[in-house]
C-alpha positions as CSV (number, residue, x, y, z in Angstrom):
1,X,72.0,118.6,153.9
2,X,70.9,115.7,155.7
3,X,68.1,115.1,158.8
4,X,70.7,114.1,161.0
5,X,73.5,116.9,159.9
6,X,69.9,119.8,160.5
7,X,69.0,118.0,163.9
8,X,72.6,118.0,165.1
9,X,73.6,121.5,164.6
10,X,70.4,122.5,166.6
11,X,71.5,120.3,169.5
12,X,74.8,121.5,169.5
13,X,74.2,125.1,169.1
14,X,71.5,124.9,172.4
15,X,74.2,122.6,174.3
16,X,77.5,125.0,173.0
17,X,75.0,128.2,173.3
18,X,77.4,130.0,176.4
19,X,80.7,128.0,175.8
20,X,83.8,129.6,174.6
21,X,85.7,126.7,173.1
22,X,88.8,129.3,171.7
23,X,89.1,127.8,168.3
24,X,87.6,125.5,165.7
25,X,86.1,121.9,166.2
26,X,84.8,119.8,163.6
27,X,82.2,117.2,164.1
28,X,82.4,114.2,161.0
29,X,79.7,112.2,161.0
30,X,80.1,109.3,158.7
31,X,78.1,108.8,155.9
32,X,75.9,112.2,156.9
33,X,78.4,115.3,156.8
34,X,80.2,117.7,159.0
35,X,79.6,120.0,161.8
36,X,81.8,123.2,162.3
37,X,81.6,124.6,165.8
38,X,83.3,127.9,167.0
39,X,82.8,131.2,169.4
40,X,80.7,132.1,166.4
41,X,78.5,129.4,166.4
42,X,77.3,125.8,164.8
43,X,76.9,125.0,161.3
44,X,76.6,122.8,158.5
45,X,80.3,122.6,157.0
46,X,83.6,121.0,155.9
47,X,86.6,122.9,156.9
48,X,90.1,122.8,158.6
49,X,89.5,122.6,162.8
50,X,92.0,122.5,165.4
51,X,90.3,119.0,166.4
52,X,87.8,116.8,164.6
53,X,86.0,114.5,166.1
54,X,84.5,111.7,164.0
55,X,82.1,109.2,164.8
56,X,79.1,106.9,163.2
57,X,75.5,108.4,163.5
58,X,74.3,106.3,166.6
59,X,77.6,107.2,168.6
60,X,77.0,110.8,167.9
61,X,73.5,110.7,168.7
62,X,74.0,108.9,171.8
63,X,76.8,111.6,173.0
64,X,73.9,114.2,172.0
65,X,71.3,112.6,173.8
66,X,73.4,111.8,177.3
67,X,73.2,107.9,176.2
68,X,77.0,108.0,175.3
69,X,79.6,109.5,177.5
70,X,82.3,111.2,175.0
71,X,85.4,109.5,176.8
72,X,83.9,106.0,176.7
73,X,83.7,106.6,173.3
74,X,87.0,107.6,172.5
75,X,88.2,104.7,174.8
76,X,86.3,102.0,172.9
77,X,87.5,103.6,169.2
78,X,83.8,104.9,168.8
79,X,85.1,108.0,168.7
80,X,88.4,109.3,166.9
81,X,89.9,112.6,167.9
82,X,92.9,114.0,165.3
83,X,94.7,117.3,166.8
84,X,94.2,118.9,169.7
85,X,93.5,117.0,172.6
86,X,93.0,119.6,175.1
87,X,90.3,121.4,172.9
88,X,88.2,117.9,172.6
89,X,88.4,117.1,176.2
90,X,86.9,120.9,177.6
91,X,84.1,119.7,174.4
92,X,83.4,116.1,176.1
93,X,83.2,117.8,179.5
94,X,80.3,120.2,177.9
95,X,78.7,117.6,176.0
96,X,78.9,115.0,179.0
């Protein structure tokens, strides 16, 4: 698993640590891996979400660190979002 896949899922499990998000997200970071996010938790993995976000390493980064705002991001095509849309937007308003 990669440095930034390890650093990631620590970030998002201490951002996502009291947020019910009532299903699954994926994270897909290209070139680096996926993130699976759900009530149970963060972790390292590949599998079918109800949304997945993808994005390259500096875009997800800056959304981590506060630099990126999640909606700019989709805006600009930084950020693509396939299936549900409600699910990603209560996710941008956590990570924002």
């Amino acid at each position: 698993m990669s440095e930034v896949i390890n650093e990631a899922v620590n970030q998002l499990s201490t951002k996502m640590s009291d947020v019910e998000i009532g299903g699954t997200v994926k994270f897909e970071i290209e070139g680096e891996g996926c993130i699976m996010v759900d009530d149970s938790g963060v972790r390292a993995g590949d599998e079918e979400a109800d949304v997945t976000l993808t994005a390259d390493t500096d875009t997800f980064q800056g959304m981590m660190n506060g630099d990126t705002n999640p909606t700019s991001a989709f805006m600009t095509g930084k950020l693509k979002i396939d299936g549900d849309m409600g699910m990603a937007m209560k996710l941008a308003s956590t990570l924002a």
